[in-house]
N, C-alpha and C positions, 0 to 999 in steps of 0.2 A: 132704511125705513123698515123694512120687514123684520130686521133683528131687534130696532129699537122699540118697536112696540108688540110685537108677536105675533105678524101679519101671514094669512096663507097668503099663496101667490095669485088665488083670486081675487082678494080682498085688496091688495096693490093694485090692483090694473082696474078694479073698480071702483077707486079712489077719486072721489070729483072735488074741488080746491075744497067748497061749501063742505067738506065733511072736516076738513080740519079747524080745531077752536083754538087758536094761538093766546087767545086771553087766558083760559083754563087749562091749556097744556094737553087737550084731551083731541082724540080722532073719533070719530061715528063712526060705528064699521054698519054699513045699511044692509040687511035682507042675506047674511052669509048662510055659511052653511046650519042647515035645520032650517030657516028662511026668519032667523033670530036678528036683532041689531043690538051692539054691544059699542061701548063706548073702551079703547084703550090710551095707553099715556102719548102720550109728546112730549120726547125728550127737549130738552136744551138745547142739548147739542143738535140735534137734527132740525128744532124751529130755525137755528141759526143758516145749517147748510138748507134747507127751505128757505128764506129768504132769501139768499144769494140764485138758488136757481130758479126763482120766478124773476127776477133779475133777469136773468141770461134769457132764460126760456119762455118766457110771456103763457102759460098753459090757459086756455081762456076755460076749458069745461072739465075734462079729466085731469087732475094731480100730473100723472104721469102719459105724455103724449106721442104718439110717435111722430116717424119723419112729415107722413103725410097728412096727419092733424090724429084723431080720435083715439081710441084705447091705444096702450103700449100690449103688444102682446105676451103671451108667455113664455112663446119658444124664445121672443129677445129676449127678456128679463134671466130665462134660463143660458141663454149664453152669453150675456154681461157678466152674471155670476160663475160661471167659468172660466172666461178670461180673466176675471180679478182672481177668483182663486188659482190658478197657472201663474198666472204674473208675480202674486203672492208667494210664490214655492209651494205653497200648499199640496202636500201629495195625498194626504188621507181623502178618501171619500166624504163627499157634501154636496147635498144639492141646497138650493134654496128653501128651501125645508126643513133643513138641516137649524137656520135661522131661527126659525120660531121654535124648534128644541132647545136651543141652545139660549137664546130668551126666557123659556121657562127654568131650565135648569141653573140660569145663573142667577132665576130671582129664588130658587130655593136655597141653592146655598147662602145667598144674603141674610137668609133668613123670612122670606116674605111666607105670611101664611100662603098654605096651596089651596085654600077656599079665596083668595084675592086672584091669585095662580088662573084657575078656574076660570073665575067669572074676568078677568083679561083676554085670556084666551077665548072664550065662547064656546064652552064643554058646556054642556048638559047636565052630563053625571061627574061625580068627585072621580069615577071609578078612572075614567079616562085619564084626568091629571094626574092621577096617582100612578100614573109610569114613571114620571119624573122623578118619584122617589127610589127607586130602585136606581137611576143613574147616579144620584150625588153620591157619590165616594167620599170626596173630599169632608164630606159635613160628617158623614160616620167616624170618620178619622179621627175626629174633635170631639167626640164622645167618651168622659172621663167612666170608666169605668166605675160604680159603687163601691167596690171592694178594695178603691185606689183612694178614697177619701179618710179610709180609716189611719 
């Protein structure tokens, strides 16, 4: 969830079902940080794994619940996401944070404008998004040079 739409790790555990719109494919994110609400996408794919775990999990107020009912906390969430990435092989460093970079950075190389970028995310300023530009490598790569057209 948090990669699929570009979620901080407060914004997950402050997730109530009512904020997700399964008709329009879109999440509310309420009152984040700046004390802003932004609206981001709902994948497919994650609508589909959401169905299946209201299924299993019955969540009656928060999205994500823990054992003994009300918010999932952080430090779980932080070591859910350690055990999958361990279990993974994954050796590079990642926190769950790492997620919502890696979100933005794979909608740049897609090609997504970083003004869409932005207002996903809930930045403020363009200046903040525009870190993401100095990661994409890959897309510099693909840049024909002018002096290679002639």
């Amino acid at each position: 969830m948090t990669y699929s739409a570009g979620l901080r790790i407060s914004e997950l555990i402050n997730l109530r079902i009512s904020n997700i719109d399964s008709s329009r494919r879109q999440i509310k994110i309420h009152q984040s940080k700046g004390k802003k609400d932004r609206m981001t996408l709902l994948s497919g794919k994650m609508l589909v794994l959401l169905r299946e775990y209201f299924k299993e999990h019955k969540p009656k107020d928060w999205l994500f619940e823990g054992q003994k009912g009300g918010k999932y906390s952080t430090t779980s969430i932080q070591k859910v996401f350690q055990r999958a990435k361990n279990a993974a092989g994954i050796r590079k460093h990642a926190t769950v944070h790492t997620l919502r970079h890696s979100f933005a950075t794979h909608l740049l190389e897609a090609g997504t404008d970083l003004r869409y970028i932005q207002e996903l995310l809930g930045h403020g300023s363009s200046k903040t998004t525009e870190i993401y530009t100095h990661v994409s490598t890959r897309q510099i790569s693909k840049i024909k040079s002018p002096l290679d057209s002639f």
